[in-house]
matplotlib code that plots the C-alpha trace (Angstrom):
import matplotlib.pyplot as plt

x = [0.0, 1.0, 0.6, 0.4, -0.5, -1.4, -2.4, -4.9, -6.2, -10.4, -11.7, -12.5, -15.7, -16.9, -15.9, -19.7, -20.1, -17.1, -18.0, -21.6, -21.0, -18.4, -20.8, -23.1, -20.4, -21.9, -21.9, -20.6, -17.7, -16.8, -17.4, -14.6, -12.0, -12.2, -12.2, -8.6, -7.4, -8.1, -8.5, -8.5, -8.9, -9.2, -9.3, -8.4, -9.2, -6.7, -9.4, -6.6, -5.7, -8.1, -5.8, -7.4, -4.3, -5.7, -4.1, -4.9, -3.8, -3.3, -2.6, -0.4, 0.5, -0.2, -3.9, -4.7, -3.7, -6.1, -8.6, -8.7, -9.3, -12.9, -16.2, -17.2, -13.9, -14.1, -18.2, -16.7, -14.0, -16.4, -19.1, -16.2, -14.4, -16.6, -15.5, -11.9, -8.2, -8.4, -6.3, -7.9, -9.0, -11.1, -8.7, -7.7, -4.8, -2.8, 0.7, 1.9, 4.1, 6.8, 6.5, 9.1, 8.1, 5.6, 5.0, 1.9]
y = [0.0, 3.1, 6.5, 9.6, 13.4, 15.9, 20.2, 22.1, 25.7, 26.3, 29.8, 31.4, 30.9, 27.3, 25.5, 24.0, 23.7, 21.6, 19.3, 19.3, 18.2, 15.1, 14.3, 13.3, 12.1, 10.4, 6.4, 6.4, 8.5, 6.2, 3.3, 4.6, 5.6, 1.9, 0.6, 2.6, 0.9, 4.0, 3.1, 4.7, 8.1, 11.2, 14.8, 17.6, 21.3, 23.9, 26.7, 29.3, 29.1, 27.3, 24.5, 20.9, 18.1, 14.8, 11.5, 8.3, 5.0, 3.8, 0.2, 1.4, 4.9, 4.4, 2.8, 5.9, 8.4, 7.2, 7.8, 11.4, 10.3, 9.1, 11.0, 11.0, 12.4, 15.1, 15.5, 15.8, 18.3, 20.6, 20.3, 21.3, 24.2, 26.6, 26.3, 25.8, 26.7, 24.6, 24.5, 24.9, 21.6, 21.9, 19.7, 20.9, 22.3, 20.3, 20.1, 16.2, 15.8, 14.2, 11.4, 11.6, 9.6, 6.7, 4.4, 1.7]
z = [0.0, -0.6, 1.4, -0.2, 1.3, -0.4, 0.2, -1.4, -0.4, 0.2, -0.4, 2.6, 3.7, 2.4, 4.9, 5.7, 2.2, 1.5, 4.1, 3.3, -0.5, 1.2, 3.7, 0.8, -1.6, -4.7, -4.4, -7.9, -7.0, -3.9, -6.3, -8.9, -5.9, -4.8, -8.2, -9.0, -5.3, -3.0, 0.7, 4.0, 2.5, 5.1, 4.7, 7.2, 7.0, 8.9, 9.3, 10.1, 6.9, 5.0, 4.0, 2.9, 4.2, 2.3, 3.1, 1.1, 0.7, -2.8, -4.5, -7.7, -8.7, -12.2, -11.6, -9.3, -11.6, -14.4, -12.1, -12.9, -16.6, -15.2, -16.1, -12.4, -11.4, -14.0, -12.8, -9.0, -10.2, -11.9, -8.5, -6.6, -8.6, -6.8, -3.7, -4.1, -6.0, -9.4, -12.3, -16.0, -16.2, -12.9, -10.8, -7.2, -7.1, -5.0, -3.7, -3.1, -0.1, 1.0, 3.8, 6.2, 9.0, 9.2, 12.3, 12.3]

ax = plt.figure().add_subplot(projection="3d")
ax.plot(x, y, z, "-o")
ax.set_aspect("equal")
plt.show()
């Protein structure tokens, strides 16, 4: 398995609304982030500075980044574009990071 973290900024103001929309995440999107191996996937909001820390737990790197290549992905991205930083094609812009330290 593999653990990857990742940053991305809110606007300011939609925090309710951003957990609203995840609190009724569509079964098809859950469906397709299991299908391209997703698991134990978590996000955190810093509401100082409206900053989204997401971790997830992947099978392959190469699987999970066809995921975005999905028509449910791209219908998630363009519900979500509203209320957060995207880049042209809708996706959240998002900063990978580096693990450093792990412990089970």
């Amino acid at each position: 398995m593999i653990r990857k973290g990742t940053i991305m900024k809110l606007y300011k103001g939609f925090e309710d609304e951003y957990q609203r929309r995840h609190s009724q995440i569509w079964p098809e999107m859950v469906d397709m982030l299991h299908e391209y191996g997703a698991r134990n996937y978590s996000i955190f909001l810093d509401k100082k500075t409206d900053t989204l820390f997401g971790y997830i737990e992947i099978e392959d790197e190469e699987k999970w980044n066809r995921s975005a290549e999905t028509k449910i992905c791209r219908k998630w991205w363009n519900y979500m574009k509203d209320i957060m930083e995207t880049n042209p094609d809708n996706s959240p812009v998002s900063v990978d990071l580096k693990e450093v330290f792990h412990m089970d």
